[in-house]
mmCIF file of the N, C-alpha and C atoms, coordinates in Angstrom:
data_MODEL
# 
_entry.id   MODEL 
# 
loop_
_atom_site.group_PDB 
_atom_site.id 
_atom_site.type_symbol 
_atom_site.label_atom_id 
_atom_site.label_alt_id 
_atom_site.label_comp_id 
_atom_site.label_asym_id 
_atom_site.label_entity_id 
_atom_site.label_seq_id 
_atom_site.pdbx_PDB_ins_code 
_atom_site.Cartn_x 
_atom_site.Cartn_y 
_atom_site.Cartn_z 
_atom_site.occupancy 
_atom_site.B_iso_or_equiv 
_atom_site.pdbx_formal_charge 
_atom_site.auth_seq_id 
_atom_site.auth_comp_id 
_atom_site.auth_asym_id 
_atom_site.auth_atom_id 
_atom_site.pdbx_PDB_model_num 
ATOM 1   N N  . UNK A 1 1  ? 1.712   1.144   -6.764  1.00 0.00 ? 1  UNK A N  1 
ATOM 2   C CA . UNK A 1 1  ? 0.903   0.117   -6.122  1.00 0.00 ? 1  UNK A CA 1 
ATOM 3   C C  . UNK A 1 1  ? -0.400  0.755   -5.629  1.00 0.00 ? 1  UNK A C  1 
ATOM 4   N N  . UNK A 1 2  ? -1.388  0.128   -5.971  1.00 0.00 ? 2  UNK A N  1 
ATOM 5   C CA . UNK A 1 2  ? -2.444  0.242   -5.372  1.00 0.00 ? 2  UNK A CA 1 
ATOM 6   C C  . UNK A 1 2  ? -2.962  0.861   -4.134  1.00 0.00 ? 2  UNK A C  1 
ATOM 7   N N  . UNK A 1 3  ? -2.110  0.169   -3.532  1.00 0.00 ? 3  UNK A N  1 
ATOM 8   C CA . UNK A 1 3  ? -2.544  0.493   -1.618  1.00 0.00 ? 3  UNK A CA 1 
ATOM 9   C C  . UNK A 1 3  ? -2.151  1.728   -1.160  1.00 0.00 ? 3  UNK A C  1 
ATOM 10  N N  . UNK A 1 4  ? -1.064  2.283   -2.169  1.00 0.00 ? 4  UNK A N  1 
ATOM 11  C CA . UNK A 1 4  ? -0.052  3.596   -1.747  1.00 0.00 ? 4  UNK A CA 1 
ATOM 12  C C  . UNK A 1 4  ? -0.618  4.387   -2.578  1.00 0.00 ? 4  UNK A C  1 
ATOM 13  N N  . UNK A 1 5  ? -1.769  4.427   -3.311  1.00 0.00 ? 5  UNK A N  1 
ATOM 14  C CA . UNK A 1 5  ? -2.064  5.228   -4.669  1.00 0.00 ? 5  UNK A CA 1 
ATOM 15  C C  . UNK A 1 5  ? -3.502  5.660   -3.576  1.00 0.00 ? 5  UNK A C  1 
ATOM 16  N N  . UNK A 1 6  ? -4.198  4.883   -2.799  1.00 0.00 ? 6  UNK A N  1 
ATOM 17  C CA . UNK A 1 6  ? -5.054  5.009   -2.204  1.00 0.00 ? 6  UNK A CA 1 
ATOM 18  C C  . UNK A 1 6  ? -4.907  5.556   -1.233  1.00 0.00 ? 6  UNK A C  1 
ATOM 19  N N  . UNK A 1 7  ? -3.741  5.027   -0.371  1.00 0.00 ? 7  UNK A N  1 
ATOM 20  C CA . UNK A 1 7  ? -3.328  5.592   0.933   1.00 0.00 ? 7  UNK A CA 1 
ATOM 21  C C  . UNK A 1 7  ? -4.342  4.732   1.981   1.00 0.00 ? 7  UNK A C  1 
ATOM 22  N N  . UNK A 1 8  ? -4.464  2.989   1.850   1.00 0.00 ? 8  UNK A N  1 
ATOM 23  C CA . UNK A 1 8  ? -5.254  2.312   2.300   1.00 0.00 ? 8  UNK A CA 1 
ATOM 24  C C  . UNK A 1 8  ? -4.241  1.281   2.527   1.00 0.00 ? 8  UNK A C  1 
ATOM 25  N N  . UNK A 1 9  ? -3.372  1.255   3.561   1.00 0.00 ? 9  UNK A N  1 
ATOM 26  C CA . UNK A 1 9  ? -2.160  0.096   4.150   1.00 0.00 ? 9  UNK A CA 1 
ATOM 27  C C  . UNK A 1 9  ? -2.650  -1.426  4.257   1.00 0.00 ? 9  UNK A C  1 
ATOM 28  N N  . UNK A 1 10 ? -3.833  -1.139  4.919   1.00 0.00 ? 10 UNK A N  1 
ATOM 29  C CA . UNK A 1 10 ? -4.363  -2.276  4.610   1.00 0.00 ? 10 UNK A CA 1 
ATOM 30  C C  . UNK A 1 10 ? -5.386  -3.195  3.771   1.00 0.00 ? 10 UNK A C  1 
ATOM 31  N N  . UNK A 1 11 ? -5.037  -2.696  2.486   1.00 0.00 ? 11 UNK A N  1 
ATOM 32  C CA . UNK A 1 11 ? -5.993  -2.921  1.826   1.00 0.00 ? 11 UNK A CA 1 
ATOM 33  C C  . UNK A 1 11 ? -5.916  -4.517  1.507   1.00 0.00 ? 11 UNK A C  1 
ATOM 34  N N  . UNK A 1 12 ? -4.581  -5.202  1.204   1.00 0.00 ? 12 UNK A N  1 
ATOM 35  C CA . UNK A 1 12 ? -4.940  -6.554  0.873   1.00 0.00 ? 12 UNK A CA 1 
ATOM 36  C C  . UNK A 1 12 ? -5.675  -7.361  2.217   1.00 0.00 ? 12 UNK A C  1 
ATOM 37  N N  . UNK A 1 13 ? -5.622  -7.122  3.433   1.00 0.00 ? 13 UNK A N  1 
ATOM 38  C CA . UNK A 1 13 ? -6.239  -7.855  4.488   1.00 0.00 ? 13 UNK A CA 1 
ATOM 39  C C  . UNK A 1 13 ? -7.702  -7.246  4.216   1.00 0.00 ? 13 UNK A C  1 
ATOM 40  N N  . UNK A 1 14 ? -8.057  -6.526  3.467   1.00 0.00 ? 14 UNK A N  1 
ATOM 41  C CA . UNK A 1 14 ? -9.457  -6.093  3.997   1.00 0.00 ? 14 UNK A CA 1 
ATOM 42  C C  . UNK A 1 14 ? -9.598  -6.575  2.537   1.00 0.00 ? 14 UNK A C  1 
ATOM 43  N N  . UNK A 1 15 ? -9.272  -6.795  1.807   1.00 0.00 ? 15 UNK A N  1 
ATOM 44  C CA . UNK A 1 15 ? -9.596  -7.658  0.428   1.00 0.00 ? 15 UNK A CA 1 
ATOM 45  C C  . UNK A 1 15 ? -10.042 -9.195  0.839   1.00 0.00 ? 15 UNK A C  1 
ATOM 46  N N  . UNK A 1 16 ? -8.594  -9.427  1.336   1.00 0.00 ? 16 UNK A N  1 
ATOM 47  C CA . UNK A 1 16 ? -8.861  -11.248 1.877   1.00 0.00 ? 16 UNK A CA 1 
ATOM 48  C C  . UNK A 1 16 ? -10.256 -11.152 2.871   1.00 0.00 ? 16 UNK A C  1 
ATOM 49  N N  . UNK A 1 17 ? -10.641 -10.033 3.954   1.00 0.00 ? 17 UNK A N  1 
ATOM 50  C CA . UNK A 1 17 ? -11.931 -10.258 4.459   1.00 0.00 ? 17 UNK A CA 1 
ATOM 51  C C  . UNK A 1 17 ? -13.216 -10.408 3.609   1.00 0.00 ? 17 UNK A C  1 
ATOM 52  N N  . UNK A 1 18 ? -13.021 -9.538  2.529   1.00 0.00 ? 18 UNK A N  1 
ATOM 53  C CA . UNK A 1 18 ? -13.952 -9.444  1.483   1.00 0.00 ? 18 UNK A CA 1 
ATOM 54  C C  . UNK A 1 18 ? -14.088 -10.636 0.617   1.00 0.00 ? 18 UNK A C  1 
ATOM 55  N N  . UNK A 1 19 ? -13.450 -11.030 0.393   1.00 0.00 ? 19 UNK A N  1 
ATOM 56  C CA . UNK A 1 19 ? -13.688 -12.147 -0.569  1.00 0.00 ? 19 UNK A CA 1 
ATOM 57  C C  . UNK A 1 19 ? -13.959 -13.718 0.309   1.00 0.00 ? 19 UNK A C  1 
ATOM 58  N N  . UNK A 1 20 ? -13.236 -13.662 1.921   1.00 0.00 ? 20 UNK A N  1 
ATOM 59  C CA . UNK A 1 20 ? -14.335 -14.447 2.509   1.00 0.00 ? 20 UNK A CA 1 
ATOM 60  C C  . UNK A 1 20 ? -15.636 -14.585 2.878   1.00 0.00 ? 20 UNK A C  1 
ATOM 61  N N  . UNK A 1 21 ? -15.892 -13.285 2.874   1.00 0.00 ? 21 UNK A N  1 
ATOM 62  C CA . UNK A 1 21 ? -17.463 -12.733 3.005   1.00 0.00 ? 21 UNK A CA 1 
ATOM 63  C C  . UNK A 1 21 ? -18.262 -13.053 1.755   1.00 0.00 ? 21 UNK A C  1 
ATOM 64  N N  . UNK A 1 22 ? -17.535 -13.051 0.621   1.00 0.00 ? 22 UNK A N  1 
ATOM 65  C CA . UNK A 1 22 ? -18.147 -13.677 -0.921  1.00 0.00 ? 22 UNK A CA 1 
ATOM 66  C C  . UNK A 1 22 ? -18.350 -15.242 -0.853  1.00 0.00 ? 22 UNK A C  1 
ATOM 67  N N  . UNK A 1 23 ? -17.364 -15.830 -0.282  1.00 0.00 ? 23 UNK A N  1 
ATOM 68  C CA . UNK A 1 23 ? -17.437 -17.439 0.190   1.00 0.00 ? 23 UNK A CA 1 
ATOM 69  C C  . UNK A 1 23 ? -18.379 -17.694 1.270   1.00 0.00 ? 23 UNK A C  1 
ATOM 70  N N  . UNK A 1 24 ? -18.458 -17.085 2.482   1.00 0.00 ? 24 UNK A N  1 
ATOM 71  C CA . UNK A 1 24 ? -19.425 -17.633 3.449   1.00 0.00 ? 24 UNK A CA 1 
ATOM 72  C C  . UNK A 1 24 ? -20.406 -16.422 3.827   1.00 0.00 ? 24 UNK A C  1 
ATOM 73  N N  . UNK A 1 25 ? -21.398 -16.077 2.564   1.00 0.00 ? 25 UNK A N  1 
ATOM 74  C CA . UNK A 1 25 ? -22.614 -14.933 3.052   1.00 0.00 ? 25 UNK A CA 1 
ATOM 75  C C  . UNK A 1 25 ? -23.149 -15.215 3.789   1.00 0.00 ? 25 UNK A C  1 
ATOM 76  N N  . UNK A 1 26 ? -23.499 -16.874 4.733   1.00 0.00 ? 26 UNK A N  1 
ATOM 77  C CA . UNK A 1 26 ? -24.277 -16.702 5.702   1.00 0.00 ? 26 UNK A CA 1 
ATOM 78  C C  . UNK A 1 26 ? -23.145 -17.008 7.343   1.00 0.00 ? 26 UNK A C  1 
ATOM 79  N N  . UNK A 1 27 ? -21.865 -16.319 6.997   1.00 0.00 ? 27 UNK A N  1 
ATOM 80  C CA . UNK A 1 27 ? -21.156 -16.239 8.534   1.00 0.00 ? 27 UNK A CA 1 
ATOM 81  C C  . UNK A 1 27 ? -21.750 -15.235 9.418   1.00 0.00 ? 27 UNK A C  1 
ATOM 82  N N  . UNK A 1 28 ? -22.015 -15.306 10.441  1.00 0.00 ? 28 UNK A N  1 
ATOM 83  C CA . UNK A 1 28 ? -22.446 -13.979 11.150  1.00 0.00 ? 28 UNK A CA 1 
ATOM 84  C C  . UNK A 1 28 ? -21.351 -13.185 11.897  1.00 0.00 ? 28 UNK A C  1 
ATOM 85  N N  . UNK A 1 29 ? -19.862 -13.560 11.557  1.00 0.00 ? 29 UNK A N  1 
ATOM 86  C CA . UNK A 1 29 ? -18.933 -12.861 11.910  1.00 0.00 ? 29 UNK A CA 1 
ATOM 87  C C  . UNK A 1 29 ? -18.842 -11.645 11.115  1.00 0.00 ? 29 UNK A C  1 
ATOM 88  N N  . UNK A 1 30 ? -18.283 -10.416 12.273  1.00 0.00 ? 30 UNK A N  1 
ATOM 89  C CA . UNK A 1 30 ? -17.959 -9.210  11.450  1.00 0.00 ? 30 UNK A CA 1 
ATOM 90  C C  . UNK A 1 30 ? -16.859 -9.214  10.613  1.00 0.00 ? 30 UNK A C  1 
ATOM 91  N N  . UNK A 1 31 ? -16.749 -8.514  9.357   1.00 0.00 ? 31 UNK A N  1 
ATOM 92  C CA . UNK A 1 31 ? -15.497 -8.582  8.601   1.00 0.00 ? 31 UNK A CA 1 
ATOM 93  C C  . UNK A 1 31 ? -14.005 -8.672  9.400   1.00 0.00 ? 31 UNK A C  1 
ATOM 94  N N  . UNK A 1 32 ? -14.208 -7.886  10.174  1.00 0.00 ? 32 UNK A N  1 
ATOM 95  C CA . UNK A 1 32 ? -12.639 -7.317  10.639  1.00 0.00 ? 32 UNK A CA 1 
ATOM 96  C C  . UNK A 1 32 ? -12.258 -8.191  12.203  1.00 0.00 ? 32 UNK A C  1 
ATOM 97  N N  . UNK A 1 33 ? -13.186 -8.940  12.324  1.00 0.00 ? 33 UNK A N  1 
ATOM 98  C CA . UNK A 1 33 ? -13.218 -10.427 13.465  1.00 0.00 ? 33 UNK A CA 1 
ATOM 99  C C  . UNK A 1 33 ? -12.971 -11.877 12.987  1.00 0.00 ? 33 UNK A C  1 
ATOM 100 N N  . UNK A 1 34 ? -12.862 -11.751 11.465  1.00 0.00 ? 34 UNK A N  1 
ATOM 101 C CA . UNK A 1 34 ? -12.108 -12.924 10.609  1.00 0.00 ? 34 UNK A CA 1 
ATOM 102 C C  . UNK A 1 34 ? -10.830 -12.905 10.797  1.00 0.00 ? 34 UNK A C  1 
ATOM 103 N N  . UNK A 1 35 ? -10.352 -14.340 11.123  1.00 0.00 ? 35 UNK A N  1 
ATOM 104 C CA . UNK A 1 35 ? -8.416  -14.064 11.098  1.00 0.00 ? 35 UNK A CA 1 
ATOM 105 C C  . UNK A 1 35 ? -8.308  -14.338 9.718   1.00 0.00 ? 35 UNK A C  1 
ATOM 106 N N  . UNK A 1 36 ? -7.118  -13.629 9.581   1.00 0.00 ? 36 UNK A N  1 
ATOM 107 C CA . UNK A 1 36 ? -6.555  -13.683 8.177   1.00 0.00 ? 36 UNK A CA 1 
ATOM 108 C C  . UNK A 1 36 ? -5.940  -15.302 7.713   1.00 0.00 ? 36 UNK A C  1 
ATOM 109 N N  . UNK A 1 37 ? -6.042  -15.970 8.504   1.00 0.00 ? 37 UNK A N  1 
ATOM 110 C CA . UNK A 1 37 ? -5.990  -17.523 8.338   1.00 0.00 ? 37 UNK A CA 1 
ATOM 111 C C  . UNK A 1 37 ? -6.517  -17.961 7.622   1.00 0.00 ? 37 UNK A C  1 
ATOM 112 N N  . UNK A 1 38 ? -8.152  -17.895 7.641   1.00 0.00 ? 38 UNK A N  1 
ATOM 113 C CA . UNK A 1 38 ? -8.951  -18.474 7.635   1.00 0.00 ? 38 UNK A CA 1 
ATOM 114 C C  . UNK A 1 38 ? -9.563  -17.832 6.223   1.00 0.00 ? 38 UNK A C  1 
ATOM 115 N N  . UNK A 1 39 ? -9.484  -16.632 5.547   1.00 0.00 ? 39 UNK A N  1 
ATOM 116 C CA . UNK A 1 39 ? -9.504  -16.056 4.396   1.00 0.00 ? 39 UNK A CA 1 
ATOM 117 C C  . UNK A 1 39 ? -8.640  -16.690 3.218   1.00 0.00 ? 39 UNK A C  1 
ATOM 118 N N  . UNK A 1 40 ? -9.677  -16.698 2.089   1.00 0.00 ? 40 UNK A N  1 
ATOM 119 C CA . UNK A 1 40 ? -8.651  -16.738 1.152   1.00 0.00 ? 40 UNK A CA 1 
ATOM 120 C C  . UNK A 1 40 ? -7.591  -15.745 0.339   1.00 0.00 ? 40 UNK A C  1 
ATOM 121 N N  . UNK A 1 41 ? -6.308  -16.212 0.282   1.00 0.00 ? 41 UNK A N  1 
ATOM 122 C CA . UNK A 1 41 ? -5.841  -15.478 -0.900  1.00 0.00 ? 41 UNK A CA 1 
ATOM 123 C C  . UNK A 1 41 ? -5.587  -14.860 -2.191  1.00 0.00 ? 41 UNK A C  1 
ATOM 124 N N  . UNK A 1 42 ? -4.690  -13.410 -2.244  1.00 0.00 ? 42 UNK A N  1 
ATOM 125 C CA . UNK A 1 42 ? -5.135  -13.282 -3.089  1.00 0.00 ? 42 UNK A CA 1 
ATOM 126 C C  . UNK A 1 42 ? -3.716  -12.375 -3.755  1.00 0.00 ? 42 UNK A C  1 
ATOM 127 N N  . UNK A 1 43 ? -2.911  -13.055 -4.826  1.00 0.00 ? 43 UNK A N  1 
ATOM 128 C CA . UNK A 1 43 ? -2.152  -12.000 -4.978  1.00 0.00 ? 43 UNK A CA 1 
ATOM 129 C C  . UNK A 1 43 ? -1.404  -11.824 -6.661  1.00 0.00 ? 43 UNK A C  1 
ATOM 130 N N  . UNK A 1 44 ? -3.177  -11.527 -7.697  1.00 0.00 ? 44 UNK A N  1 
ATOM 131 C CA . UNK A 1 44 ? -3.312  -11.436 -8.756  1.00 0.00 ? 44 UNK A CA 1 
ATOM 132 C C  . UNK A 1 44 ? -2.939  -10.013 -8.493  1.00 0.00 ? 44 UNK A C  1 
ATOM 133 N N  . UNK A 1 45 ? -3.291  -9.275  -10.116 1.00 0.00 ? 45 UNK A N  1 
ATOM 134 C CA . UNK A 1 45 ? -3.132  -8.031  -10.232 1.00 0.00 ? 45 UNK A CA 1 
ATOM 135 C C  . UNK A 1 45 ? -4.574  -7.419  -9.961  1.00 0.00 ? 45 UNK A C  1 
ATOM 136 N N  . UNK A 1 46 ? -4.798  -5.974  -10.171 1.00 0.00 ? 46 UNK A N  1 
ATOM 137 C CA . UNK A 1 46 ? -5.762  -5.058  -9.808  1.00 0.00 ? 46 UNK A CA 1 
ATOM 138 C C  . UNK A 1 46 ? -5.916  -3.708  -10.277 1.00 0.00 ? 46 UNK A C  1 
ATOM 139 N N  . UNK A 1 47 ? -6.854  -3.722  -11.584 1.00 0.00 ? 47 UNK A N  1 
ATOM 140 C CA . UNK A 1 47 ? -6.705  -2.823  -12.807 1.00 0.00 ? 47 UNK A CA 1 
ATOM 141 C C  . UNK A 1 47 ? -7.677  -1.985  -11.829 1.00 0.00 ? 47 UNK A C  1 
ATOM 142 N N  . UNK A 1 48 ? -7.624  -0.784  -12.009 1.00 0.00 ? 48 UNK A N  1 
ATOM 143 C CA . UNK A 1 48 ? -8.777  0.320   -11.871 1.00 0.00 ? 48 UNK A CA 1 
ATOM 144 C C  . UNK A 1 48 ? -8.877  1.198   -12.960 1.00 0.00 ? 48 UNK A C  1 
ATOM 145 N N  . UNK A 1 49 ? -9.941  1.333   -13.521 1.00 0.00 ? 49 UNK A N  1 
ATOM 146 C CA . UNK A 1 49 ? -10.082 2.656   -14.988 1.00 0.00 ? 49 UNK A CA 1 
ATOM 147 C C  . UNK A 1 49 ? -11.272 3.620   -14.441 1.00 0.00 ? 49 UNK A C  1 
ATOM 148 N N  . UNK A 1 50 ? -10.759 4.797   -14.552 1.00 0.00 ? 50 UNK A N  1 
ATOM 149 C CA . UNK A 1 50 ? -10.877 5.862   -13.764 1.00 0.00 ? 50 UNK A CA 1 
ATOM 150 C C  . UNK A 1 50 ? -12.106 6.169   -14.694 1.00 0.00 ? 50 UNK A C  1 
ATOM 151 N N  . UNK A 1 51 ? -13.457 6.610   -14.652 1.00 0.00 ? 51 UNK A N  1 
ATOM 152 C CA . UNK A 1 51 ? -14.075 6.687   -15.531 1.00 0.00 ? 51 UNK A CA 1 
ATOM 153 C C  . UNK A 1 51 ? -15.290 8.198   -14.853 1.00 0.00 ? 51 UNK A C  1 
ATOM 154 N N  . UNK A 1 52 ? -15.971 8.583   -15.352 1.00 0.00 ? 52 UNK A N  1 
ATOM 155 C CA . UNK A 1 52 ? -16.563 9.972   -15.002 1.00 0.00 ? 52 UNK A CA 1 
ATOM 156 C C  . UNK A 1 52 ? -17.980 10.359  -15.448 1.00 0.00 ? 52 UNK A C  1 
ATOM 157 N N  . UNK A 1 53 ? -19.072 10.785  -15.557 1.00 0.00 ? 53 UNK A N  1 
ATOM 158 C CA . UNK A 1 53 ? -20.529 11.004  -16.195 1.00 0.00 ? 53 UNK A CA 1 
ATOM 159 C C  . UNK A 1 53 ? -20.846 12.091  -15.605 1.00 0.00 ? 53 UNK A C  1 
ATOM 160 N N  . UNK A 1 54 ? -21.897 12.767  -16.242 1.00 0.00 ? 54 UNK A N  1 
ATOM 161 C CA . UNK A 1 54 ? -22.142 14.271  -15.584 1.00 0.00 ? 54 UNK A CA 1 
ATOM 162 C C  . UNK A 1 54 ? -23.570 13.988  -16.675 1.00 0.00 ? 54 UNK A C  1 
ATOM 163 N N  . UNK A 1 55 ? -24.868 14.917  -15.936 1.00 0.00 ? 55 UNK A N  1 
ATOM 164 C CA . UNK A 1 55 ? -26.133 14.899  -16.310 1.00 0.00 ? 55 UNK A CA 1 
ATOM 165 C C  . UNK A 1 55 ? -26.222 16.710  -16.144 1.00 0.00 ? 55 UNK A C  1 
ATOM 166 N N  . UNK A 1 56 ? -26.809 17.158  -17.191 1.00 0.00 ? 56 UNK A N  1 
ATOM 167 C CA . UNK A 1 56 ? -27.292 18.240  -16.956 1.00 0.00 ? 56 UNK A CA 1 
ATOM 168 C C  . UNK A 1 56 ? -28.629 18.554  -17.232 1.00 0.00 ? 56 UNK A C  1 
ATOM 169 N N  . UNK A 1 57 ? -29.067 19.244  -16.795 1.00 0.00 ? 57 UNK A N  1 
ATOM 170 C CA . UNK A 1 57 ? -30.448 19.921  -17.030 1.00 0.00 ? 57 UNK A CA 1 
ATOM 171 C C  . UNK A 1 57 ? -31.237 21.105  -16.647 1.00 0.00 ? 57 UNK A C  1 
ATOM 172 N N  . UNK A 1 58 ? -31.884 21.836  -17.424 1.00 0.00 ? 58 UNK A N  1 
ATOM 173 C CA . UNK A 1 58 ? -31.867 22.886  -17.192 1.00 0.00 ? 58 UNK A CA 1 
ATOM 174 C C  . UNK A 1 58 ? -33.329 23.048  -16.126 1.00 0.00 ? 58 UNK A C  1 
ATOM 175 N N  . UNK A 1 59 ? -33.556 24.001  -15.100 1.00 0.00 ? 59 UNK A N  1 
ATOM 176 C CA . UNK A 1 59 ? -34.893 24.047  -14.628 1.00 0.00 ? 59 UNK A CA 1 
ATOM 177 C C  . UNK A 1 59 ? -35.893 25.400  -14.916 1.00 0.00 ? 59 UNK A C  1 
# 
């Protein structure tokens, strides 16, 4: 799972803050002063692909 791969317990509540913050950009509440009530849900899946780039150059 996700949250245990991160070591982030609360990650689905700070998801549901996030994606109310996508619904109401002009609330002037802070993220973490939203009740979880009032957020929407969310309990699809959640791919991450680990991906990497490197630039070199010589001086």
């Amino acid at each position: 799972d996700l949250t245990e791969e991160l070591s982030i317990p609360q990650l689905p509540e700070l998801l549901q803050q996030f994606l109310f913050q996508m619904d109401h950009p002009d609330d002037p509440q802070e993220m973490y002063n939203i009740p979880l009530v009032e957020c929407p849900q969310y309990n699809g899946k959640i791919q991450v692909f680990n991906s990497a780039s490197a630039t070199f150059f010589v001086l």
